[in-house]
NUNUSE-755072 format. One record per residue (C-alpha): residue number from 1; x, y, z. Coordinates in nm, 3 decimals, always signed. Layout:
N
num:NUM	px:X	py:Y	pz:Z $
...
//
This chain:
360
num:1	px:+11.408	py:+8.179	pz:+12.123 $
num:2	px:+11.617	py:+8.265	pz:+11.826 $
num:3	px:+11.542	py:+7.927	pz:+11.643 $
num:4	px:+11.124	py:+8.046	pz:+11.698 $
num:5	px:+11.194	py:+8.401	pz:+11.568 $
num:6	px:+11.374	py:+8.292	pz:+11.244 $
num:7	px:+11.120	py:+8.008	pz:+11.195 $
num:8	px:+10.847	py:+8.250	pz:+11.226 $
num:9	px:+10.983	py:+8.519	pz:+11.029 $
num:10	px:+11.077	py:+8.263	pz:+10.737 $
num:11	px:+10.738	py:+8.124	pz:+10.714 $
num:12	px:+10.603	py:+8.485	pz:+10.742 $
num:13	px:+10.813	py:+8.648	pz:+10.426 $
num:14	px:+10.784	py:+8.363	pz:+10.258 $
num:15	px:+10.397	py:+8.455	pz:+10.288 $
num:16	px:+10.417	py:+8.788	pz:+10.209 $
num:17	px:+10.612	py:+8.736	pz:+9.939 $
num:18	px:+10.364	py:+8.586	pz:+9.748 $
num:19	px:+10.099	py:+8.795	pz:+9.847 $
num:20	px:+10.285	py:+9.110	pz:+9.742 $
num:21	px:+10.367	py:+8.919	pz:+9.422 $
num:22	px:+10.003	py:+8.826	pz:+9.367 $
num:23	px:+9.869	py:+9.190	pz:+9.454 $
num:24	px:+10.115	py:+9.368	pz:+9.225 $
num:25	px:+10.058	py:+9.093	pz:+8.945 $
num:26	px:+9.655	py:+9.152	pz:+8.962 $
num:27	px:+9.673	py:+9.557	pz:+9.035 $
num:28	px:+9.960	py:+9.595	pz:+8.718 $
num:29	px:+9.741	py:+9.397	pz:+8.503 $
num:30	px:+9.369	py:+9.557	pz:+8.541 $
num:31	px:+9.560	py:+9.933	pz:+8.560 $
num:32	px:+9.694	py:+9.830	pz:+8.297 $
num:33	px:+9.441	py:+9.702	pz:+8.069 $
num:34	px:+9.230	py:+10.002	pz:+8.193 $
num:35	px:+9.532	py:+10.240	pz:+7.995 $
num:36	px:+9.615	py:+10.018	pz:+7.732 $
num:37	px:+9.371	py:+10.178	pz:+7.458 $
num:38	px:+9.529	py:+10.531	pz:+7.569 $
num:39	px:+9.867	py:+10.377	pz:+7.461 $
num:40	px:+9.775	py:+10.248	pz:+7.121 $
num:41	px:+9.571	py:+10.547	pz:+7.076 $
num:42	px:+9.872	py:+10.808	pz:+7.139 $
num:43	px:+10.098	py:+10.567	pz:+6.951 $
num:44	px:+10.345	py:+10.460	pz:+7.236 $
num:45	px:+10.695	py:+10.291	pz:+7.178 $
num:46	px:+10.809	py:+10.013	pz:+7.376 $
num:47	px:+11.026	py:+10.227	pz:+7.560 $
num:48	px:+10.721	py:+10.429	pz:+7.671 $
num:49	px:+10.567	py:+10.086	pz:+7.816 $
num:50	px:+10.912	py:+10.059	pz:+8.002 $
num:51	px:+10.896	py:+10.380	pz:+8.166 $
num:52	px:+10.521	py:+10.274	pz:+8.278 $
num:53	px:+10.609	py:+9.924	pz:+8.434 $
num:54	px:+10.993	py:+10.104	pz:+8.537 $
num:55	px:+10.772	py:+10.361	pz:+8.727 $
num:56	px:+10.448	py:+10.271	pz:+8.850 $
num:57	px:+10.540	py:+9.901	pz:+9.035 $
num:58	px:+10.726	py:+10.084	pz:+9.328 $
num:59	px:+10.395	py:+10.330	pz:+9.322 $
num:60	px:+10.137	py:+10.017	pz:+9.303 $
num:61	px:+10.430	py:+9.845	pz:+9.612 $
num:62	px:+10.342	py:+10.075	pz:+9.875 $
num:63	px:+9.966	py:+10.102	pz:+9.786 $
num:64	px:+9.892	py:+9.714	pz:+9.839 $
num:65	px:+10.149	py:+9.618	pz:+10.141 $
num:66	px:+9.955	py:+9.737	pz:+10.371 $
num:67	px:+9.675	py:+9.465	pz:+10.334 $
num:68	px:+9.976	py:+9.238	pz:+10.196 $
num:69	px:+10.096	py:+9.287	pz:+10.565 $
num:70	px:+9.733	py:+9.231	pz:+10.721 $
num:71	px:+9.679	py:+8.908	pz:+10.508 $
num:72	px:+10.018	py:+8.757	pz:+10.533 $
num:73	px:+9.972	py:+8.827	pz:+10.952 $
num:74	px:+9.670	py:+8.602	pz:+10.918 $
num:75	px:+9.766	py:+8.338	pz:+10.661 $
num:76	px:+10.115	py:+8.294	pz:+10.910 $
num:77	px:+9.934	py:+8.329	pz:+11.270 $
num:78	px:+9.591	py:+8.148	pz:+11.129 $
num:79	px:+9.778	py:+7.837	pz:+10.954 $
num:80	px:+10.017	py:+7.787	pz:+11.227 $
num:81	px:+9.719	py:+7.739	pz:+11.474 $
num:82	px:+9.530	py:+7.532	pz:+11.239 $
num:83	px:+9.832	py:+7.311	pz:+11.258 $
num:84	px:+9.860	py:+7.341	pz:+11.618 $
num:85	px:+10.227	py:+7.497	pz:+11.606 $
num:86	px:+10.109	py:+7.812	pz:+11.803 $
num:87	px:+9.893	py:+7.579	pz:+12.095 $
num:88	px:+10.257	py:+7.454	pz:+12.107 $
num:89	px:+10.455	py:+7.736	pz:+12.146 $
num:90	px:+10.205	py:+7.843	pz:+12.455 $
num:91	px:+10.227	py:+7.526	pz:+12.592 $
num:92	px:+10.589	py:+7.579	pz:+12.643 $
num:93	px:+10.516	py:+7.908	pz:+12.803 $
num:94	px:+10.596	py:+8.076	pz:+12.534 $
num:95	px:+10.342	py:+8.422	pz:+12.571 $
num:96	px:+10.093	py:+8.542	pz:+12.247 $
num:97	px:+10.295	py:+8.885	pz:+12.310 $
num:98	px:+10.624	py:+8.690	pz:+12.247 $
num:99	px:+10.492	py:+8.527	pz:+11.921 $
num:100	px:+10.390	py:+8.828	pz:+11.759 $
num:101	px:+10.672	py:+8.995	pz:+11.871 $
num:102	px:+10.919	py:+8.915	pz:+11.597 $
num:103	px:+10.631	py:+8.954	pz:+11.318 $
num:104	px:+10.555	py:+9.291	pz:+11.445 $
num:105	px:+10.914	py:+9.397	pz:+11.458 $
num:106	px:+10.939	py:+9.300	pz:+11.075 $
num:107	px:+10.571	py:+9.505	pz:+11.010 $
num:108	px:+10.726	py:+9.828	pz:+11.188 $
num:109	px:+11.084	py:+9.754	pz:+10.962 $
num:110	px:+10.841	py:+9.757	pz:+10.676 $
num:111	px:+10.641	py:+10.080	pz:+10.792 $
num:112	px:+10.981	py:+10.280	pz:+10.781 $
num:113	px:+11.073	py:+10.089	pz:+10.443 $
num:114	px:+10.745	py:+10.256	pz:+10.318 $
num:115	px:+10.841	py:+10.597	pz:+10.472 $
num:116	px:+11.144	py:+10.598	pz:+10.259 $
num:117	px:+11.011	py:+10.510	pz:+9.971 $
num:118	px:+10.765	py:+10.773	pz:+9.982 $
num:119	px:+11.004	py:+11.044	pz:+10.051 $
num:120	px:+11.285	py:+10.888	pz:+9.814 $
num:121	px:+11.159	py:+10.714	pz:+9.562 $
num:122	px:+10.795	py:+10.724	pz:+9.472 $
num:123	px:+10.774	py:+11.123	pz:+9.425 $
num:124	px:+11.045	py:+11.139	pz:+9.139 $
num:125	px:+10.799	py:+10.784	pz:+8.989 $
num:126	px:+10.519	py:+11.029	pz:+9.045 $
num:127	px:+10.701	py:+11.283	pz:+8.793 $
num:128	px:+10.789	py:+11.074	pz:+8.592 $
num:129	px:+10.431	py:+10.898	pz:+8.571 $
num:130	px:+10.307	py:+11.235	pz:+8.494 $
num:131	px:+10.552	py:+11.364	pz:+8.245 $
num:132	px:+10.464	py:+11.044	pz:+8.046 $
num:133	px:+10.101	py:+11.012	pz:+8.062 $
num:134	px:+10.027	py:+11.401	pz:+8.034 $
num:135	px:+10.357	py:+11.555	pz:+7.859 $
num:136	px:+10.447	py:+11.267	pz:+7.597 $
num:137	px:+10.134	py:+11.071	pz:+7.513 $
num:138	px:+9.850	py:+11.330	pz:+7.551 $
num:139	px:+10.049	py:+11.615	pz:+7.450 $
num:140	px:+9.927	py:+11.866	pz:+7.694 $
num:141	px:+10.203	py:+12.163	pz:+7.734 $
num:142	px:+10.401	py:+12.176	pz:+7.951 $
num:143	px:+10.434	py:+12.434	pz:+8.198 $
num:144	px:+10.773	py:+12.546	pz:+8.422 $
num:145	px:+10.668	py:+12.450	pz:+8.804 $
num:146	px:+10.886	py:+12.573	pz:+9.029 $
num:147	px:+10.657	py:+12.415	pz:+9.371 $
num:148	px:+10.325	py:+12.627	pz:+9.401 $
num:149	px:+10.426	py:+12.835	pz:+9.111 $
num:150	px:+10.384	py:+12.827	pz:+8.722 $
num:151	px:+10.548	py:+13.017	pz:+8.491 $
num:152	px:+10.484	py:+13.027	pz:+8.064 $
num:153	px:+10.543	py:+13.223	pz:+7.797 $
num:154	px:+10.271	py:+13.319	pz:+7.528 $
num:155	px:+10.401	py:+13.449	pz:+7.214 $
num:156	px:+10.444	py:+13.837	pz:+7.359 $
num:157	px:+10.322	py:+13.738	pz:+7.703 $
num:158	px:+10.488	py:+13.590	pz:+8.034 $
num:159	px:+10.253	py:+13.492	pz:+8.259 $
num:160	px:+10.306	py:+13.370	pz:+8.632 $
num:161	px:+10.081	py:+13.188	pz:+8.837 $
num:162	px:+10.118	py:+13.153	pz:+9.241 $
num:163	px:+9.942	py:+12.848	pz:+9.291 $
num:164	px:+9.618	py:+12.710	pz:+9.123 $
num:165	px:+9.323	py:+12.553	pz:+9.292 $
num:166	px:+9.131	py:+12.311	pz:+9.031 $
num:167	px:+8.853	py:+12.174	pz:+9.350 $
num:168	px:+8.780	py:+12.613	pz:+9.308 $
num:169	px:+8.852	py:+12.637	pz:+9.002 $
num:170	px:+9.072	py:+12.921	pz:+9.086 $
num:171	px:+9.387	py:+13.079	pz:+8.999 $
num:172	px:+9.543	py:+13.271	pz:+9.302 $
num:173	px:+9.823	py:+13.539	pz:+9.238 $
num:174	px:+9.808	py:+13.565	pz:+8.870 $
num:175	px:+10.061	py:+13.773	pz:+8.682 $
num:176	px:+10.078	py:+13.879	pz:+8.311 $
num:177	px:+10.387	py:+14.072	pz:+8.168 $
num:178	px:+10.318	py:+14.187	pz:+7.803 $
num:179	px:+10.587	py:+14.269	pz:+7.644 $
num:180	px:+10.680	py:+14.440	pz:+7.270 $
num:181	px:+10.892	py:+14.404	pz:+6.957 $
num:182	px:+11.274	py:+14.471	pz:+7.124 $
num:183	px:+11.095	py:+14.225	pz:+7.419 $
num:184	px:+11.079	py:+14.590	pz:+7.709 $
num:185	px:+10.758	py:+14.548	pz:+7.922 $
num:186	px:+10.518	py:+14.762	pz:+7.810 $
num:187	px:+10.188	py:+14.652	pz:+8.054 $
num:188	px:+10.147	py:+14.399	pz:+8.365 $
num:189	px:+9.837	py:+14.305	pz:+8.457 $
num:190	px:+9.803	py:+14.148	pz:+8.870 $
num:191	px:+9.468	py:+13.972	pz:+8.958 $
num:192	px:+9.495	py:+13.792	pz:+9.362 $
num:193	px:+9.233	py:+13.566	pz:+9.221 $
num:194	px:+9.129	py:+13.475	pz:+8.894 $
num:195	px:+8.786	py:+13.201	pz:+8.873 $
num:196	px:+8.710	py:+12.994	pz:+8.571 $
num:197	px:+8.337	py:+13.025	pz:+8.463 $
num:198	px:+8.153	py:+12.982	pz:+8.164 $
num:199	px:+8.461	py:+12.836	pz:+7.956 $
num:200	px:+8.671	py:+13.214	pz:+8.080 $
num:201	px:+8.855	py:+13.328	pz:+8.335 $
num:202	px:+8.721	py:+13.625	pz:+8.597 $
num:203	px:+8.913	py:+13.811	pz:+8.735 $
num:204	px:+8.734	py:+13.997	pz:+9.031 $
num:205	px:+9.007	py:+14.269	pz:+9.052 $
num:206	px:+9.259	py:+14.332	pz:+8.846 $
num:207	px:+9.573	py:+14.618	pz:+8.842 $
num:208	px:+9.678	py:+14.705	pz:+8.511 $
num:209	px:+9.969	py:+14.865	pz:+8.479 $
num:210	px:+10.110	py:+15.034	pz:+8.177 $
num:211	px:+10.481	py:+15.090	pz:+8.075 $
num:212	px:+10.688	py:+15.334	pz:+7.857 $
num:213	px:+10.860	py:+15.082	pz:+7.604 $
num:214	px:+11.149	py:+15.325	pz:+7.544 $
num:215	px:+11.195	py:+15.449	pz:+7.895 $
num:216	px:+11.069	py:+15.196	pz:+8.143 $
num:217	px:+10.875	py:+15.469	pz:+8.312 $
num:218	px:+10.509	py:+15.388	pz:+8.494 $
num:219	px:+10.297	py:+15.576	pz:+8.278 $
num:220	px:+9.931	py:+15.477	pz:+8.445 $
num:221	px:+9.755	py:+15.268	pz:+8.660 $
num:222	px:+9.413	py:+15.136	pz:+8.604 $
num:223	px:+9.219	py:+14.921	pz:+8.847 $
num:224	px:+8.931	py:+14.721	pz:+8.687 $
num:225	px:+8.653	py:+14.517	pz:+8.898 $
num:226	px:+8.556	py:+14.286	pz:+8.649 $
num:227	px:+8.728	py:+14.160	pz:+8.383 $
num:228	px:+8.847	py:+13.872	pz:+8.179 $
num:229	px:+9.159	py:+13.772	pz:+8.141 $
num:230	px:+9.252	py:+13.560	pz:+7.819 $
num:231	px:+9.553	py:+13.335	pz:+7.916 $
num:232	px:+9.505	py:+13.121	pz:+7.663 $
num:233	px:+9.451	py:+12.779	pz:+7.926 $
num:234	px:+9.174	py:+12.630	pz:+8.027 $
num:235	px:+9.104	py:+12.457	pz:+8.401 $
num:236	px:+9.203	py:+12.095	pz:+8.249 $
num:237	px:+9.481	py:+12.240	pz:+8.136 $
num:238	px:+9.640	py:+12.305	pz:+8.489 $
num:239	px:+9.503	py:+11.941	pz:+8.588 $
num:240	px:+9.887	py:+11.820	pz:+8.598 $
num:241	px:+9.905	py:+12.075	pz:+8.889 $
num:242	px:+9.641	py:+11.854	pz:+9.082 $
num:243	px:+9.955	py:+11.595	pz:+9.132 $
num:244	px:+10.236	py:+11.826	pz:+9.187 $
num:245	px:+10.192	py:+11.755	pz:+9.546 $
num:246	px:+10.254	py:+11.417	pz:+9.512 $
num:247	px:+10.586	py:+11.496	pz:+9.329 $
num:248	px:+10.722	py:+11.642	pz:+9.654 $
num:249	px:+10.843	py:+11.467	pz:+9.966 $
num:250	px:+10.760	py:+11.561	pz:+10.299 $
num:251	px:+11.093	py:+11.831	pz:+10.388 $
num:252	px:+10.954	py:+11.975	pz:+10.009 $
num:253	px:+10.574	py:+12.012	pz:+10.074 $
num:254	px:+10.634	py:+12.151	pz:+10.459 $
num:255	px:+10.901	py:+12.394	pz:+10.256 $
num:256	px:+10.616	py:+12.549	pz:+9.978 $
num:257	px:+10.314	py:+12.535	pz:+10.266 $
num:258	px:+10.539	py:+12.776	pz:+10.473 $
num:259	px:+10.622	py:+12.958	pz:+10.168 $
num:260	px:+10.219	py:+12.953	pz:+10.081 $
num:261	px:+10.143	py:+13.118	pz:+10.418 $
num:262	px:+10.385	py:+13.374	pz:+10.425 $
num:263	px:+10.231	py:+13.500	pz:+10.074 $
num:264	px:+9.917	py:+13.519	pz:+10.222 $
num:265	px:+9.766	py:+13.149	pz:+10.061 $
num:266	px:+9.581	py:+12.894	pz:+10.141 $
num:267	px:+9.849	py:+12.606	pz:+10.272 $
num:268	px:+9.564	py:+12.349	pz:+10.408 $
num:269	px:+9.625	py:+12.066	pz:+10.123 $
num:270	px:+10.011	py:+12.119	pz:+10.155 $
num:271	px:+10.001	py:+12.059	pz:+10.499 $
num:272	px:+9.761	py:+11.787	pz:+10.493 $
num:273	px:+9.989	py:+11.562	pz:+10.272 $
num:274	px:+10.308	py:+11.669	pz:+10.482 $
num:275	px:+10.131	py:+11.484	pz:+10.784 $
num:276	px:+10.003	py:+11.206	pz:+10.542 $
num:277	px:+10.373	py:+11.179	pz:+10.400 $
num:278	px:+10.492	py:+11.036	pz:+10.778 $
num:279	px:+10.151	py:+10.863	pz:+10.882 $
num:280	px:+10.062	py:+10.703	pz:+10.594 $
num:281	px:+10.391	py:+10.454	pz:+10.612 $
num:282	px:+10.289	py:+10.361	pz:+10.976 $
num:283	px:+9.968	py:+10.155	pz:+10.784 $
num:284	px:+10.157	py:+9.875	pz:+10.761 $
num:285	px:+10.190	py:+9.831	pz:+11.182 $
num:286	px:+9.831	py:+9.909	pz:+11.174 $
num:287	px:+9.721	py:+9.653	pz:+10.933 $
num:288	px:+9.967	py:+9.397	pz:+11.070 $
num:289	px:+9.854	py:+9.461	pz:+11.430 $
num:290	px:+9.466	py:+9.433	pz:+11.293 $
num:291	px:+9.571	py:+9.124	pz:+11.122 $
num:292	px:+9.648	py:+8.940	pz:+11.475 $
num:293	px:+9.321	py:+8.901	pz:+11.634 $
num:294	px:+9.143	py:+8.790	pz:+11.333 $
num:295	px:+9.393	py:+8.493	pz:+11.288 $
num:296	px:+9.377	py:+8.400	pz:+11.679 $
num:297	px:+8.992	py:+8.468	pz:+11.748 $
num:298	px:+8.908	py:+8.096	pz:+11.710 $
num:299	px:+9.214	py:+7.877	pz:+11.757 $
num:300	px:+9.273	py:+7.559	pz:+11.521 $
num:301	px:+8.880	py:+7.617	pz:+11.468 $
num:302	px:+8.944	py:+7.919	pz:+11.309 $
num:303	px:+8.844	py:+7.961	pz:+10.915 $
num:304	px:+9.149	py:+8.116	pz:+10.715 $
num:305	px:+8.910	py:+8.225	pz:+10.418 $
num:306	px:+8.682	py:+8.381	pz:+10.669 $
num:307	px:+8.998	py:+8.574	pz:+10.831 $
num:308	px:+9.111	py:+8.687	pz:+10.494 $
num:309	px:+8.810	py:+8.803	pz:+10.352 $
num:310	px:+8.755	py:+9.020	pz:+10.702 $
num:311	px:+9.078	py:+9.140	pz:+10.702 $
num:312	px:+9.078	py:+9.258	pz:+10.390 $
num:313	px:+8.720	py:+9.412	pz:+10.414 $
num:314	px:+8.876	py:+9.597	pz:+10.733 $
num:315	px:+9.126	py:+9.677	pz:+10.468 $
num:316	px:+8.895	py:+9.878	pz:+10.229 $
num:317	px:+8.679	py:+10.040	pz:+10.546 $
num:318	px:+9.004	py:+10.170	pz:+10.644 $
num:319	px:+9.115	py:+10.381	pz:+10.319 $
num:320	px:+8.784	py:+10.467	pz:+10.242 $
num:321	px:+8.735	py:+10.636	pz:+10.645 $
num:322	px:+9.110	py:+10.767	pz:+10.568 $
num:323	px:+8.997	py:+10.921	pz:+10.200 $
num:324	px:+8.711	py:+11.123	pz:+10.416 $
num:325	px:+8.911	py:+11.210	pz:+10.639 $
num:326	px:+9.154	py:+11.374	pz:+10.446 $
num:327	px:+8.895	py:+11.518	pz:+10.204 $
num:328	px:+8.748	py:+11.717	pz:+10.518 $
num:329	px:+9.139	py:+11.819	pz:+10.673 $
num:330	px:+9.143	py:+11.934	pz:+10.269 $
num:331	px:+8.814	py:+12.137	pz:+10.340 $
num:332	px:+8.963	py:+12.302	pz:+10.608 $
num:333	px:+8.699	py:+12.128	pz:+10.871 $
num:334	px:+8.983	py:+11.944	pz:+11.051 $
num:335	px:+9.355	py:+12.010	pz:+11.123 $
num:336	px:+9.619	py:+11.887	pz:+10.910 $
num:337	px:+9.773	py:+11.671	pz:+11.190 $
num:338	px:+9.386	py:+11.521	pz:+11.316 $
num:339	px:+9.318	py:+11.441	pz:+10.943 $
num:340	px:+9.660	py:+11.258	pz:+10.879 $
num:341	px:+9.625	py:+11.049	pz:+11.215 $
num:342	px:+9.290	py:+11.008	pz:+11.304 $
num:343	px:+9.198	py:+10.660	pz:+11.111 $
num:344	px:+9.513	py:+10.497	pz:+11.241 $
num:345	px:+9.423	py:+10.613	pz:+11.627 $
num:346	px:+9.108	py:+10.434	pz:+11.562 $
num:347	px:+9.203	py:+10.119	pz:+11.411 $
num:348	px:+9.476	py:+10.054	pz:+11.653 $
num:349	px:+9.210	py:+10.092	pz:+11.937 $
num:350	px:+9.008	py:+9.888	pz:+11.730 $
num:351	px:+9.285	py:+9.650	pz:+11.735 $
num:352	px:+9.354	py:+9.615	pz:+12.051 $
num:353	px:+9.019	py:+9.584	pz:+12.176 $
num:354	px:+9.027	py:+9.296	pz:+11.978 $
num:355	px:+9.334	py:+9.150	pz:+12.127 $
num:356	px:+9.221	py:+9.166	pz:+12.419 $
num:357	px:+8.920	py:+8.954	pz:+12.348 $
num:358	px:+9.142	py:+8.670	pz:+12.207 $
num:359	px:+9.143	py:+8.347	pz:+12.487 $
num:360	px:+9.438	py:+8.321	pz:+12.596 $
//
């Protein structure tokens, strides 16, 4: 049985290798044709075109090998019964379990590949990704981001925010320290929410606070209802802080959603993308299980265009089910854990009902 396993596996990898190759090739080249005119416009050196390719193929890796997976699992399983190499194999008693066996051994070694890329690797790309395309080429300012927080100074002002929320366009737990000549706090202002509208930010309560310069000594408090708050940003300027949670692994995100809670925040998103960060790796079993039944349904009869163009259509029904299902665990309308998992409970009952109406 060892001779079958390394035959299959060779003529499997050899597969996916080019499909991986292929998908990586064709994604790199339209994202990058899409950006080009951004480069040339913001006058990028070659070394910032480095950074981009450096950066962005272990990103664009783990996006496509999950259908790389599904369509090498037909291509392998689909040309080796055209050739009637797998009507062999059962005639020798060897079991469709026991053929798939090896191949789904390599998906899972893949799946946990994935996981540590995603927790290693792809959220210091991420970082860099963003420091390049929002820092160095568009010249947007760069804030101090210590997790959920945000700290910035303002020529006389330091101002802290908690955590911002551009889907609410909302700034929660906002802080300003103003400060005078000899740099001694004269005022703090505190607002628990602050909401951009009309080009301004509202704050619906705010806690002013006023210092002696000399002495340090609370000289007054004044509690306003209304009022806006000039912090010289506007909501696009916090966009960066859209993908600071894809910066973070999953021991980081689980770290600032129980730091979130205990402040009295909104965790939802950070715990959504904690789940995602361990269920999205397990794809690639998925999509390698889902790729079995389409390459066995007919046999040697079986049409290998047909397979791959289902497969990979099963391929873009699954993110786009997974993309609402996260957008409603974002909204609160699901759990975290229900919204992470749901699509791949599905498709692997989806997959094995198929299985099991394969001919044996």
């Amino acid at each position: 049985m060892r001779t079958l396993d390394l035959f299959l596996l060779k003529h499997f990898t050899r597969i996916l290798s080019l499909c991986i190759a292929a998908f990586v090739g064709i994604y790199l080249l339209i994202d990058f044709f899409e950006k080009v005119d951004d480069f040339i416009e913001h006058h990028a050196v070659p070394t910032d075109y480095l950074v981009y390719f450096v950066n962005n193929v272990p990103f664009i890796f783990i996006q496509i090998l999950p259908l790389a997976i599904m369509t090498t699992m037909v291509l392998t399983l689909g040309g080796l019964g055209r050739t009637n190499e797998i009507t062999a194999m059962r005639a020798c008693g060897v079991s469709l379990w026991r053929i798939v066996q090896p191949l789904m051994a390599l998906t899972l070694l893949l799946s946990f590949l994935f996981l540590l890329l995603n927790e290693f690797v792809i959220p210091a790309n991420t970082k860099q990704l963003n420091y390049l395309w929002e820092i160095k080429l568009k010249g947007k300012r760069q804030h101090q981001l210590t997790h959920s927080e945000i700290w910035y100074r303002n020529n006389n002002r330091i101002i802290n925010i908690a955590i911002v929320d551009p889907q609410k366009a909302q700034l929660h737990g906002l802080t300003i320290f103003y400060f005078d000549e000899q740099q001694k706090i004269k005022k703090r202002q505190d607002a628990k929410v602050a909401n951009f509208e009309n080009g301004n930010w509202q704050a619906k309560g705010l806690v002013e606070r006023t210092f002696d310069s000399k002495t340090g000594d609370l000289i007054e408090v004044t509690n306003l209802a209304n009022q806006t708050i000039d912090i010289d940003r506007q909501l696009e300027d916090f966009s960066a802080q859209q993908n600071l949670n894809n910066e973070l692994n999953f021991q980081q995100l689980a770290a600032m959603a129980t730091k979130l809670e205990q402040e009295g925040y909104d965790a939802t998103r950070q715990q959504v993308d904690m789940h995602n960060r361990i269920a999205t790796p397990f794809t690639c079993l998925i999509m390698g299980f889902l790729g079995v039944p389409f390459a066995l349904q007919r046999g040697r009869n079986s049409n290998i265009a047909l397979g791959i163009g289902l497969s990979l259509g099963i391929g873009v029904i699954y993110f786009i089910i997974q993309s609402l299902v996260t957008a409603f665990g974002y909204a609160n309308a699901v759990p975290p854990f229900i919204a992470a998992w749901t699509t791949n409970f599905i498709f692997l009952l989806f997959g094995i009902w198929l299985l099991l109406n394969v001919n044996e």
